[in-house]
N, C-alpha and C positions, 0 to 999 in steps of 0.2 A: 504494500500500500504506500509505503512512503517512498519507494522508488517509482512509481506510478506518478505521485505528485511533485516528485523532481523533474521529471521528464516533462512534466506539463508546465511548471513553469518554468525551466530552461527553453521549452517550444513557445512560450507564449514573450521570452524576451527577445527571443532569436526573430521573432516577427515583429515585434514591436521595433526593437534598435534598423530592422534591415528596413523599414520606411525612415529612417532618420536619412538625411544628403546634410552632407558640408562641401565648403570647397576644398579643393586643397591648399594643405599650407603656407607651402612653397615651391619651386619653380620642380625641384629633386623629386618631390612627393608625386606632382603632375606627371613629371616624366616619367617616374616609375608605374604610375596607373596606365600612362598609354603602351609602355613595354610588355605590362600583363595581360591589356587589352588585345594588341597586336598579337602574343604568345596564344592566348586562348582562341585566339581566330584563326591562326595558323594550323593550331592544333586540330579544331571543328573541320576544315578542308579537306586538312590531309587524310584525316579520318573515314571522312565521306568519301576521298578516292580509292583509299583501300577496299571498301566496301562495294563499290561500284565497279573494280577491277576484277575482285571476288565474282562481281557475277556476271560480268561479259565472258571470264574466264569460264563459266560453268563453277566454276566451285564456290558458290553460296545460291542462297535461296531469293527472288522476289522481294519475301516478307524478309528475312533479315536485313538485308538493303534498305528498306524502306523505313527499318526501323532505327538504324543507323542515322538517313538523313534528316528522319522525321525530330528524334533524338536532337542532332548536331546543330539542326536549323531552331530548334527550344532553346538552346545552348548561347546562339549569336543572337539571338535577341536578350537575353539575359547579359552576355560582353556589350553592347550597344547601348544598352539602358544606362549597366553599373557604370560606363564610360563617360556620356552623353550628360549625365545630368552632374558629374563632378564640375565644376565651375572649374576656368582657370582662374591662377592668383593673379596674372597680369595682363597688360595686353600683348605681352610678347610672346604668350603662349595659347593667343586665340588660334595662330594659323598650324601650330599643330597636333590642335582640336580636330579644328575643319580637315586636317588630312586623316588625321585616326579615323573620326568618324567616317567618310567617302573609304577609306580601307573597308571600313568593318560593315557600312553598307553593301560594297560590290564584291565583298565573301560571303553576304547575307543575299545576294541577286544568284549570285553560281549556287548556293545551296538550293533556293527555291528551284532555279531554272532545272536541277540535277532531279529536284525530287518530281517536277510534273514530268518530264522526260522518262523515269520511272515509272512512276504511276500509267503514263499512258504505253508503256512498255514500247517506248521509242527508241533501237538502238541504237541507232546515228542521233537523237541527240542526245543519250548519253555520251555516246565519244565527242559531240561538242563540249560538255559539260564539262566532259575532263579535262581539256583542252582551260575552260574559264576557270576548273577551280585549281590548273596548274601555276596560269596567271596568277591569279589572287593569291597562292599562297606563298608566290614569288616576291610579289609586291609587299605584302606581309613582312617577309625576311629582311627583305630591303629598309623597307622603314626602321623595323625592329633594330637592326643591324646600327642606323645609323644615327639612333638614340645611344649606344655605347655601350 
């Protein structure tokens, strides 16, 4: 019983604190949220391509795929959010706002495009898709990369 109501209210801070937004502190803090952001979107991609290669290849299922990009594309909207509404502390870190974000969007466009292409059991454009979320997770790196 009293582990019961630990859990409940550890889940009831853990939702209360995760609607709280600050900015960030400083210029360090920024940069290192759009490094995770950047990382976690990378991650989403490349994950979807394994999965979509699995099943051009024959070795996985439709429904695992589907579950995969259904999953990863829940995932970038969660990176986009937690990103998106951190304030930057200056104005010299509006413009690499506006690049995270256009990242994390057009890894958030290859995911959908990957998953209707699925769904409609398109196989040319899955091989488009892989082709966008090769890009995207190029550009990813890139960015990532040249944050330090």
């Amino acid at each position: 019983m009293m582990r019961r109501r630990a859990t409940y209210v550890v889940g009831c801070a853990v939702v209360l604190l995760s609607g709280c937004i600050a900015p960030a502190l400083d210029s360090g803090a920024f940069e290192q949220n759009a490094k995770s952001a950047l990382e976690s979107a990378s991650s989403e991609t490349s994950t979807v391509r394994l999965a979509v290669d699995g099943l051009l290849a024959g070795k996985s299922t439709g429904a695992y795929a589907d579950t995969v990009v259904t999953d990863s594309e829940n995932a970038m909207g969660g990176v986009e959010t937690s990103f998106g509404v951190v304030d930057p502390p200056s104005r010299r870190q509006d413009q690499l706002r506006d690049q995270v974000l256009t990242l994390l969007g057009n890894a958030d466009d290859a995911l959908a495009h990957t998953r209707i292409a699925l769904r409609r059991n398109d196989r040319s454009g899955l091989k488009a898709a892989l082709g966008e979320l090769d890009a995207s997770t190029s550009e990813l790196a890139r960015a990532r990369k040249a944050l330090g």
